[in-house]
VEXNU-826638 format. One record per atom (N, C-alpha, C): atom name; residue number from 1; residue in one letter; x, y, z. Coordinates in pm, 1 decimal, decimal comma. Example, Ala and Ser with C-alpha at 12.3 -4.5 7.8 and 13.67 -1.06 7.14 Angstrom:
residues 2
<'N'; 1; 'a'; <1319,0; -569,0; 780,0>> <'CA'; 1; 'a'; <1230,0; -450,0; 780,0>> <'C'; 1; 'a'; <1320,0; -330,0; 780,0>> <'N'; 2; 's'; <1285,0; -225,0; 708,0>> <'CA'; 2; 's'; <1367,0; -106,0; 714,0>> <'C'; 2; 's'; <1290,0; 3,0; 787,0>> 
***
This chain:
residues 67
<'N'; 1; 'x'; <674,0; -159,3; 511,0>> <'CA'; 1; 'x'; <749,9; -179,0; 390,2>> <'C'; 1; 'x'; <822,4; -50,1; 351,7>> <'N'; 2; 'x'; <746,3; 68,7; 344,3>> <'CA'; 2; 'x'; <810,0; 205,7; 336,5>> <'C'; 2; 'x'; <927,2; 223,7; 422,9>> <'N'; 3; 'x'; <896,9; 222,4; 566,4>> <'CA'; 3; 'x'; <1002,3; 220,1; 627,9>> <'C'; 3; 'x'; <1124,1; 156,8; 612,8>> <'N'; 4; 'x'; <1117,1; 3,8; 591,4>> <'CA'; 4; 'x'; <1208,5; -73,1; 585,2>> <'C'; 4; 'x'; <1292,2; -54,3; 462,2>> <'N'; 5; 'x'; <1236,9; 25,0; 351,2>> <'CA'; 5; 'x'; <1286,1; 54,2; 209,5>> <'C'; 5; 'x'; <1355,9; 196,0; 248,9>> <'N'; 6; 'x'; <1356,2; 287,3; 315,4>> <'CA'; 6; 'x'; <1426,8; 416,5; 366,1>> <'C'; 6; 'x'; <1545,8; 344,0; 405,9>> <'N'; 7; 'x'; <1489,3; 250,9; 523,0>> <'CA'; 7; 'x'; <1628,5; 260,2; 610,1>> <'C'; 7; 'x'; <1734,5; 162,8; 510,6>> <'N'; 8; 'x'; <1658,7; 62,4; 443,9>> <'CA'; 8; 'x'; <1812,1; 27,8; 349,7>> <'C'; 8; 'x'; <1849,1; 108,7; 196,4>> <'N'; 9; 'x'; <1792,8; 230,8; 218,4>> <'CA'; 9; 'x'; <1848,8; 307,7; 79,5>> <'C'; 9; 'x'; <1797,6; 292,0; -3,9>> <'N'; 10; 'x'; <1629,5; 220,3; -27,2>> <'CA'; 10; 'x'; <1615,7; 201,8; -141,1>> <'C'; 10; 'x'; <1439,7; 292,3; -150,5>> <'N'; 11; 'x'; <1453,2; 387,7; -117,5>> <'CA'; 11; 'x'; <1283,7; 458,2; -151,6>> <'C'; 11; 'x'; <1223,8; 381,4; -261,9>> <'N'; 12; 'x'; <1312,8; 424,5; -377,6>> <'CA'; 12; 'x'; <1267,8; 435,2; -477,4>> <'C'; 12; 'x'; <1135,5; 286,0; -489,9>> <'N'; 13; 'x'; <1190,0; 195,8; -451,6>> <'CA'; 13; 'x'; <1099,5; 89,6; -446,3>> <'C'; 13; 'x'; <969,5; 100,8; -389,8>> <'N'; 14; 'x'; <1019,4; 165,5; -271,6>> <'CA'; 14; 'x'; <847,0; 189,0; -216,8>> <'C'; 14; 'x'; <815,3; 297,5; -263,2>> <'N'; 15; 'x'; <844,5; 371,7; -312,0>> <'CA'; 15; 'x'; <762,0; 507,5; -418,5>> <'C'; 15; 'x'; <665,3; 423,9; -548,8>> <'N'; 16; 'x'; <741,7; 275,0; -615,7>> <'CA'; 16; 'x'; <695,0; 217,9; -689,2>> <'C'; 16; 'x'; <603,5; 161,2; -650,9>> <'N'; 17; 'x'; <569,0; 106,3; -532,9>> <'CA'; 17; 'x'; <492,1; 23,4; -458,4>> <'C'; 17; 'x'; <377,1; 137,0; -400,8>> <'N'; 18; 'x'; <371,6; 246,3; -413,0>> <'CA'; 18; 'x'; <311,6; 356,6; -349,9>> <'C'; 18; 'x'; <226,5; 393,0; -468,9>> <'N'; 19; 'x'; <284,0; 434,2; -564,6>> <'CA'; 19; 'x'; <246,1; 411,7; -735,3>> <'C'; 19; 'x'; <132,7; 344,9; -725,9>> <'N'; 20; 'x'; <157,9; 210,5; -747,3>> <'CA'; 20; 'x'; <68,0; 103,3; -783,9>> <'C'; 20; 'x'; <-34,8; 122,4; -671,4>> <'N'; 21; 'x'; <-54,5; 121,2; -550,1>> <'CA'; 21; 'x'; <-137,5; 116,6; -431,1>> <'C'; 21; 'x'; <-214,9; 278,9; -505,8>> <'N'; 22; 'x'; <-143,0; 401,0; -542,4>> <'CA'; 22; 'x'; <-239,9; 467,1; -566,9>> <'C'; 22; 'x'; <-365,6; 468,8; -700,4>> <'N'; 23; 'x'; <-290,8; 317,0; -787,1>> <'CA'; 23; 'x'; <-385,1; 336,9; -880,2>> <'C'; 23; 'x'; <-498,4; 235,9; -841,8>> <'N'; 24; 'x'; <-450,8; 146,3; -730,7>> <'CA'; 24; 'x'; <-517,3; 20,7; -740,1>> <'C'; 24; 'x'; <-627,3; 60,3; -577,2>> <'N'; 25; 'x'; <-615,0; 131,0; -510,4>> <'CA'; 25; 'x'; <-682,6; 182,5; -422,2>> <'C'; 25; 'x'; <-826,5; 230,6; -428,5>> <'N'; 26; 'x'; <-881,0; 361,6; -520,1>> <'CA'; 26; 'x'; <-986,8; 327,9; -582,5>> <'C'; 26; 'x'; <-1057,5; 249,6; -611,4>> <'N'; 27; 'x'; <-986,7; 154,5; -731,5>> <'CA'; 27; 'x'; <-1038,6; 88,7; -808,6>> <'C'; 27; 'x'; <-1148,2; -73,4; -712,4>> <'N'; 28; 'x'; <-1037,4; -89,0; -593,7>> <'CA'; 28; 'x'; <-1034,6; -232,5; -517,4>> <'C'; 28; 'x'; <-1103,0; -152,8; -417,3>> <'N'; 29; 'x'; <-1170,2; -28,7; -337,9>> <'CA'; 29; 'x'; <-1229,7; 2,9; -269,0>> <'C'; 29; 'x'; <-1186,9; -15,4; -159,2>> <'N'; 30; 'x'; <-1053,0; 55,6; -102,2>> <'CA'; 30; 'x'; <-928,5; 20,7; -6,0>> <'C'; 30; 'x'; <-993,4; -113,5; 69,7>> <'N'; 31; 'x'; <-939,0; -214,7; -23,1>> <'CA'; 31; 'x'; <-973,5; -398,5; 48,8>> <'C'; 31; 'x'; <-866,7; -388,9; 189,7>> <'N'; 32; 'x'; <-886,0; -460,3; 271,6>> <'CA'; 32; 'x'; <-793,7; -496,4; 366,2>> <'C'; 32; 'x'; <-674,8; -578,0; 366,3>> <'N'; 33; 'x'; <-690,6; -647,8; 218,0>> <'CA'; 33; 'x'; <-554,3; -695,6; 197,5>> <'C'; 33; 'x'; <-560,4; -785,5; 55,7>> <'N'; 34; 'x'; <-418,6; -837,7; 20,5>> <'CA'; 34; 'x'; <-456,7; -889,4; -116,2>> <'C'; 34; 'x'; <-363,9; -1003,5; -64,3>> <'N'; 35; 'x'; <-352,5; -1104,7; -170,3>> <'CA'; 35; 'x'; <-312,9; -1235,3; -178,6>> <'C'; 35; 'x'; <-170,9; -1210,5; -230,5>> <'N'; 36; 'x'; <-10,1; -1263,3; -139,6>> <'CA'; 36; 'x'; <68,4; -1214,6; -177,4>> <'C'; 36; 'x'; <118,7; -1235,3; -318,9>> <'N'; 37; 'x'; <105,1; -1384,3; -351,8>> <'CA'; 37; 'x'; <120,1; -1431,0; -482,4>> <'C'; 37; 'x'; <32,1; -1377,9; -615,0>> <'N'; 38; 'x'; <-44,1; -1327,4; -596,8>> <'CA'; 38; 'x'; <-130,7; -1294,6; -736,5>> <'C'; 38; 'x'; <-142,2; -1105,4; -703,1>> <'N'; 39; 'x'; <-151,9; -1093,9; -612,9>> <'CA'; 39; 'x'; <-164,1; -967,9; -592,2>> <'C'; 39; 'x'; <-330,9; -925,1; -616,2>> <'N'; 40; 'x'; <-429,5; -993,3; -595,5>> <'CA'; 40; 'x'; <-516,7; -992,5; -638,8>> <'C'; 40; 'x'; <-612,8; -982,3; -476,1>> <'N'; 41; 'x'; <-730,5; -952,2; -475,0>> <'CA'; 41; 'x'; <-778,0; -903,8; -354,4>> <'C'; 41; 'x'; <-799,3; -1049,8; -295,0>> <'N'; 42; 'x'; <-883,4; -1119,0; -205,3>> <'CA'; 42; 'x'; <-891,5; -1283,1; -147,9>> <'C'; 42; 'x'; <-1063,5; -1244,9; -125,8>> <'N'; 43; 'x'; <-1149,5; -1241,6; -238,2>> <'CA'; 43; 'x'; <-1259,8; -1263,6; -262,5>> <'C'; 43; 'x'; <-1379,9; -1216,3; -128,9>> <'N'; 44; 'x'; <-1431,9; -1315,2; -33,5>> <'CA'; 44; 'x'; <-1538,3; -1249,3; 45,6>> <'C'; 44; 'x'; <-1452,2; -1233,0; 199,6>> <'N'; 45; 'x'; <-1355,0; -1268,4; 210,8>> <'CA'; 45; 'x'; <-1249,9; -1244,9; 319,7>> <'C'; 45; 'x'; <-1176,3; -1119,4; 323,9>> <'N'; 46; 'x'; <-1166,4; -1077,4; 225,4>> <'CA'; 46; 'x'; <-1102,9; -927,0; 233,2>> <'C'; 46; 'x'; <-1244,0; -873,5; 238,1>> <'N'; 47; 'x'; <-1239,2; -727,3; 376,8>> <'CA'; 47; 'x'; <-1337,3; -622,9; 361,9>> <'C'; 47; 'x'; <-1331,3; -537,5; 288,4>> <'N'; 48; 'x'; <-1402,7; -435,7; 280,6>> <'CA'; 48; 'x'; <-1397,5; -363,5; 166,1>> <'C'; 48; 'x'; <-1365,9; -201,4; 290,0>> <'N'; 49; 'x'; <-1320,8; -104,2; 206,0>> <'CA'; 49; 'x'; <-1351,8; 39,8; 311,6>> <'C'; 49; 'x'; <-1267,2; 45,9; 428,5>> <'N'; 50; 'x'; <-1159,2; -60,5; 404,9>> <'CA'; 50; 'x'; <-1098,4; -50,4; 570,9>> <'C'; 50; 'x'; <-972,3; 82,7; 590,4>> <'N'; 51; 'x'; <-1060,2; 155,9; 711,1>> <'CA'; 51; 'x'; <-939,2; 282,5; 707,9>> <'C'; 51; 'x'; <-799,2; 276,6; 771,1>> <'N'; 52; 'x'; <-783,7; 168,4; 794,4>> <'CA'; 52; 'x'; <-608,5; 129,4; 835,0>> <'C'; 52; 'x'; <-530,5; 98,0; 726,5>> <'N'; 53; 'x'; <-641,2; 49,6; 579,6>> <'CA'; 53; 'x'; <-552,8; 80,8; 487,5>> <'C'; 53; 'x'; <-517,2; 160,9; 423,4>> <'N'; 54; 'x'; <-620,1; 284,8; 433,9>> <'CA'; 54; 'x'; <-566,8; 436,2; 355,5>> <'C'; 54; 'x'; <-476,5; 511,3; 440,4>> <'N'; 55; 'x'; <-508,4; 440,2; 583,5>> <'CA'; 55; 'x'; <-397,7; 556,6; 682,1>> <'C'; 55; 'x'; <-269,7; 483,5; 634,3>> <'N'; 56; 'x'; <-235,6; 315,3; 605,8>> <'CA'; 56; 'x'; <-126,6; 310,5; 569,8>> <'C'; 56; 'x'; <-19,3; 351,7; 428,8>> <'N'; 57; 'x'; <-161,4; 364,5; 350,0>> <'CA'; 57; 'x'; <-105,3; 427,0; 241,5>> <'C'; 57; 'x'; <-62,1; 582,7; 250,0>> <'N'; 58; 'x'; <-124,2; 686,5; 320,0>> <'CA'; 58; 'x'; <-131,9; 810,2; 343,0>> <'C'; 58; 'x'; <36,9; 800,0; 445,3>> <'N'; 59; 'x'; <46,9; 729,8; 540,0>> <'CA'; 59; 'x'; <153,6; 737,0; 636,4>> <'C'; 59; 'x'; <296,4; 695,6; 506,0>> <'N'; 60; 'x'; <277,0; 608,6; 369,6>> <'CA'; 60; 'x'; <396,1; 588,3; 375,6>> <'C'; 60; 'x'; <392,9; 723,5; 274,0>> <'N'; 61; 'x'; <306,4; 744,2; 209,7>> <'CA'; 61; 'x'; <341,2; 885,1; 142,9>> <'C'; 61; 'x'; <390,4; 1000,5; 201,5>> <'N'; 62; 'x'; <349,0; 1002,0; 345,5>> <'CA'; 62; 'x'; <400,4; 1140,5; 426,2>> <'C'; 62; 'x'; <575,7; 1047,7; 484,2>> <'N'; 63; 'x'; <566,3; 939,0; 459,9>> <'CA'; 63; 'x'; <712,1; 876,5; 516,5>> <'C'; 63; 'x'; <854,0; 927,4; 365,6>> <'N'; 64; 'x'; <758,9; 919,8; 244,3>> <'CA'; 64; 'x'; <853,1; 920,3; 157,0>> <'C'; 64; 'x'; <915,2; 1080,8; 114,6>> <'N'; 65; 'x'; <797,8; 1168,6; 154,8>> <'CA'; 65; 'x'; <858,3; 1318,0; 122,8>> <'C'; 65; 'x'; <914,2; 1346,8; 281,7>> <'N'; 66; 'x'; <910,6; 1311,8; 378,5>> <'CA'; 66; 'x'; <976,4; 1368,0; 439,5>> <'C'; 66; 'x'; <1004,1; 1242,9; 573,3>> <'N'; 67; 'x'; <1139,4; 1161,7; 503,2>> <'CA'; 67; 'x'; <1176,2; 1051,7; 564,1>> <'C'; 67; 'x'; <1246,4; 1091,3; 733,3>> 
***
């Protein structure tokens, strides 16, 4: 998503989307994924602790300071 928001000119969106992932990361115990419509985690199907999701959060932050 980061990427795809560089290459059409629009960071700023995924900086917003980067935002929210850093407040909601903590809190949701990096889940493996959320439900696209509610944005809400998908109960005993999402794991909890998964590190492909902090590397993806960490990768788009190092994508946005230095695209």
């Amino acid at each position: 998503f980061t990427l795809a928001c560089i290459k059409m000119g629009r960071p700023g969106l995924a900086e917003k989307a980067v935002a929210l992932v850093e407040k909601r990361i903590p809190e949701d115990k990096q889940l493996e994924y959320y439900d696209t419509r509610t944005g809400k985690f998908i109960g005993k199907q999402s794991r909890l602790y998964q590190t492909w999701t902090i590397s993806g959060y960490l990768t788009s932050k190092m994508l946005l300071e230095n695209p």
